[in-house]
N, C-alpha and C positions, 0 to 999 in steps of 0.2 A: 959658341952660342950659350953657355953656361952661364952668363951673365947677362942674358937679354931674353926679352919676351916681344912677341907678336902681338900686338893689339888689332883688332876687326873692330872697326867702327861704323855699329847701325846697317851693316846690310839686311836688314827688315822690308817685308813687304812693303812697307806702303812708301819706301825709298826709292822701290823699285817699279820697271816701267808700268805696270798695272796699278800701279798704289797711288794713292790721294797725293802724295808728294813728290813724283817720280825723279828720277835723277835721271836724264839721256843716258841710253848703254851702260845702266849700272849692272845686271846682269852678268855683262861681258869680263869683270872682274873677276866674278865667281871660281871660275877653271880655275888662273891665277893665286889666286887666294889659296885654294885647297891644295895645290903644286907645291905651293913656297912653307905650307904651315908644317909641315912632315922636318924642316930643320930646324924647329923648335922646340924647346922643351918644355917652355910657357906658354901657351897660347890663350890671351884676353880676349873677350868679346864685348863690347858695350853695346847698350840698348838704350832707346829712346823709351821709358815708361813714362806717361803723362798719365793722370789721373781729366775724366770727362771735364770739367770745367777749369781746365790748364789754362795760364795766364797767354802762350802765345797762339792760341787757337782763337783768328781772327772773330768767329762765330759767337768767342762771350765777349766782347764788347761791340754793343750794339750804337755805342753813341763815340764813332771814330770820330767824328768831328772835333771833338774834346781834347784828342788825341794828335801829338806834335806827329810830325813828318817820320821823326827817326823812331818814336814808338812804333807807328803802321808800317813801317818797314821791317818789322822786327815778329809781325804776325803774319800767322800759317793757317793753311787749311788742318782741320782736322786731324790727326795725325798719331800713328802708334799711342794710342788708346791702350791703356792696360788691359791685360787678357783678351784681347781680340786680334782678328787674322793680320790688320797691317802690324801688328807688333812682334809680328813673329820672326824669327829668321828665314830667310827665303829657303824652300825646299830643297835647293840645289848646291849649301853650304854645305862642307862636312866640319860633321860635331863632336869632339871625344868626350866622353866622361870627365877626363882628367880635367876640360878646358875650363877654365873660371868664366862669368857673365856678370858683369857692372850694371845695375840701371841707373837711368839719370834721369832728370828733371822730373821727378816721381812726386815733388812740392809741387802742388798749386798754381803756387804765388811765385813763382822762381824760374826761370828759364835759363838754362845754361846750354852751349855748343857740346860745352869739352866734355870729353869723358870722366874729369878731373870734379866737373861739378861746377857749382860757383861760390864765392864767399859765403853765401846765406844757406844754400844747399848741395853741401860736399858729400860727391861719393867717398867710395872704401878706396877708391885704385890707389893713388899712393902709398898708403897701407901695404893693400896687397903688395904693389910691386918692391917692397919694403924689403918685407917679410920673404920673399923670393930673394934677397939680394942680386936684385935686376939694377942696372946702370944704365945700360942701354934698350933703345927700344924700335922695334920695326915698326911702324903702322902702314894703315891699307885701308878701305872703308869708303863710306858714304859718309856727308859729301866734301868733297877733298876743299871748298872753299869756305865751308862750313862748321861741320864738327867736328873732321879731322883735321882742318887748319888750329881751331882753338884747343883740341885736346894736343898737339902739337906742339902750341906756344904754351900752355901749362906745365907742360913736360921737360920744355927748357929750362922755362924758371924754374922749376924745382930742383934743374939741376942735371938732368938726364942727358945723355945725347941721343939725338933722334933722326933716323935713316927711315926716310917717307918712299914705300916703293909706289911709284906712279902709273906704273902699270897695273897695279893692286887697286887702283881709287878714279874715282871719277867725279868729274865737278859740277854743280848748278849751271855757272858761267864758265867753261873752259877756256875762252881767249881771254881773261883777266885775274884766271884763280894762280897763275903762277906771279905774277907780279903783287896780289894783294898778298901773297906768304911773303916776296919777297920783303915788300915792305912795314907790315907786323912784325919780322926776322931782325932787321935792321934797327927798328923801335926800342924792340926790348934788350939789345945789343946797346944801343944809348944811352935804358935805362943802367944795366946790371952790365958791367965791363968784363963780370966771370962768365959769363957766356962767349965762347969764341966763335969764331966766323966755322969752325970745323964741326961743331954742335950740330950741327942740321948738315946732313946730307940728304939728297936726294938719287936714288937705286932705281935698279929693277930687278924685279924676280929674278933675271939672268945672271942679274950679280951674285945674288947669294947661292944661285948654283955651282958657281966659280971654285 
């Protein structure tokens, strides 16, 4: 594991089931997560920082009308608000000093899934995971068809291999969030030929106790 890190994606209150945004039995990962992070020596966390008048908080655009189909699809309640309770990590995370924390979508005007960021507002992570000479990478997180799918697909492109433990994650839609990776997976496979079919695994916790 000397060349790989753990990333946690977004297990924040307000992902979880009491929160504005809730994720079905996101919770249930928790145990999971804190089991599997002891064979790491890197361990990432990304967070959701919005700043109060973030572009995907359905509540600042008041005139959706104006607004195409796939924009209004693309907005949220409310949600991980800087400095406030849903932005926190849920109580029952364990957290080491050592662990590093990414915030994302902290612009305004900018919405990204991944932990990676997006064109106009890029986090540090590939940096950091740089800097670490990480190759590879585990993730686990909230929500598995959301921002750990697209911090996933960024992770490829750059170039990483990435082992998604599924039993670590849990999805908005679970009867179609393994067919929507599949086919994102496939795409960028299409696009970029150096990505190989073995790039993406998909684990469990149990594996890596192996």
């Amino acid at each position: 594991m000397e060349n790989s890190a753990l990333i946690i994606v977004d297990v924040q209150n307000d992902f979880c089931e009491e929160g504005s945004l809730p994720v079905q039995k996101a919770s249930e990962i928790i145990p999971k997560i804190n089991k599997v992070r002891k064979y790491f020596k890197h361990v990432i966390f990304t967070k959701d920082w919005h700043p109060q008048d973030h572009v995907s908080f359905k509540i600042n655009h008041p005139n959706l009308d104006k607004l195409t189909q796939n924009d209004i699809q693309n907005l949220w309640p409310v949600h991980c608000v800087q400095n406030t309770y849903g932005s926190e990590l849920h109580k029952d995370i364990q957290k080491e000093n050592s662990d590093i924390t990414v915030l994302k979508g902290t612009n305004s005007k900018y919405d990204s899934y991944s932990g990676f960021g997006c064109q106009e507002d890029k986090t540090n992570l590939n940096e950091i995971l740089q800097s670490l000479n990480v190759n590879t990478i585990y993730v686990g997180g909230l929500a598995l068809d959301y921002c750990v799918l697209f911090t996933v697909i960024d992770a490829l492109k750059l170039g990483y291999k990435v082992k998604v433990l599924k039993d670590c994650t849990q999805a908005i839609d679970p009867d179609n969030a393994k067919n929507k990776m599949n086919s994102y997976f496939t795409e960028i496979r299409r696009q970029n030929n150096k990505i190989q079919e073995n790039s993406l695994q998909v684990l469990t916790s149990f594996d890596i106790d192996a």
